[in-house]
N, C-alpha and C positions, 0 to 999 in steps of 0.2 A: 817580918813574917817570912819565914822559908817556903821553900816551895812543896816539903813535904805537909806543913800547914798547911797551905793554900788549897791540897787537894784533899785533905781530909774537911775540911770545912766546906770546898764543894760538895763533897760527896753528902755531909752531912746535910746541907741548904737543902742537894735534890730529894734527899730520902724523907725530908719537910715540906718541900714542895709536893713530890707525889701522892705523900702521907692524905694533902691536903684533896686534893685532886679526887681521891678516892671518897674522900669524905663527902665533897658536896656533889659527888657523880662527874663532875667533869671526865674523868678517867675512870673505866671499867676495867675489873681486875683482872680479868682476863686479856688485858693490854700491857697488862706490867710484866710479863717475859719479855716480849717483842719492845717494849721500851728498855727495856735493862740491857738487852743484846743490840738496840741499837748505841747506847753510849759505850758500849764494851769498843766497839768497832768504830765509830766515828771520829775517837780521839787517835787511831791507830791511824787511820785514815790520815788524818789532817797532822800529824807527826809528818806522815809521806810526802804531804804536797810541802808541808812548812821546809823542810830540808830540801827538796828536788827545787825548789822556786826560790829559797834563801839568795842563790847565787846571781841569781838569775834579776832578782828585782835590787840587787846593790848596783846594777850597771845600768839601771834607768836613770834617767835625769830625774831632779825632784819634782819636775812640772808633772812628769807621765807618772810619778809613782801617786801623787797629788789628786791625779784625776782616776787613776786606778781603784784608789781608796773611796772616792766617793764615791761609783760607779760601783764596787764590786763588795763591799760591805754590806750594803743591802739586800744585795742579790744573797750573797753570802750567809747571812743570817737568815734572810727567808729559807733557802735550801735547808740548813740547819735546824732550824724550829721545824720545816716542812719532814724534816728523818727522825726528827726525837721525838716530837708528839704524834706522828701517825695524821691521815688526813682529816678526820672528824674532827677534832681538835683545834686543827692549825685552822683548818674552816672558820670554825666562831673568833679565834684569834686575829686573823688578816681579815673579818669581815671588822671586829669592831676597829680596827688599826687603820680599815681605807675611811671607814666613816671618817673617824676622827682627824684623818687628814685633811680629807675632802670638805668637813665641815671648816676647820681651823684657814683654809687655803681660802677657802668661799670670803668668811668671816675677814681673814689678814686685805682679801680684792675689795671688800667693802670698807674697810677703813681708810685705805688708801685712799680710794674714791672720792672718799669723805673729805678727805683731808685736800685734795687737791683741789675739790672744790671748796673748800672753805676759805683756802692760804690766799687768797687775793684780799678775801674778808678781813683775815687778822693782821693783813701785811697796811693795808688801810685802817686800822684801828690804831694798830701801831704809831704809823707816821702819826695818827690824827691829836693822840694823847702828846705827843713829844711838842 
């Protein structure tokens, strides 16, 4: 796939994405100038930084560029979602995304739990069948 493809089938994804957006009210129409003018500029944008920083992150070691990426990807995409959708939006967006974190993080500390108290039990079971 080229990359003249590749942006016409973005364009075409958002203009189904928004299409959608419209439909079940998530997005009012009167937000789609100011959405549209924000991706006109966003990608102009991020052309800027991707060139000015190109140089700049080939002279990192791989451990900094490693820790960069994890560290700055998030942040990055929030910033991003936080300019294209506008705040009301990104609101219900990052509310159900912390839940689902906070729930999934809760959930993963209780299995562990579980499990550390258990593994004495099954490590005893173990030997006892052998």
């Amino acid at each position: 796939m080229g990359a003249s493809n590749l942006v016409e089938s973005m364009r075409l994804l958002f203009l189904v994405i928004v299409g959608l957006g419209v439909m079940l009210g998530l997005i009012r129409i009167k937000a789609l100038p100011k959405i549209f003018f924000r991706l006109l500029i966003v990608p102009i944008i991020i052309g800027v930084f991707y060139t000015l920083g190109l140089q700049h992150w080939q002279q990192l070691p791989s451990f900094y560029q490693q820790l960069a990426l994890i560290i700055l990807l998030p942040v990055g995409l929030a910033v991003t979602l936080r300019i294209i959708l506008g705040a009301d939006l990104f609101r219900e967006i990052l509310g159900n995304f912390l839940y689902d974190i906070f729930k999934n993080l809760f959930l993963a500390l209780c299995r562990l739990l579980a499990n550390l108290v258990t593994f004495p039990l099954r490590v005893f079971r173990y030997f006892m069948r052998r």
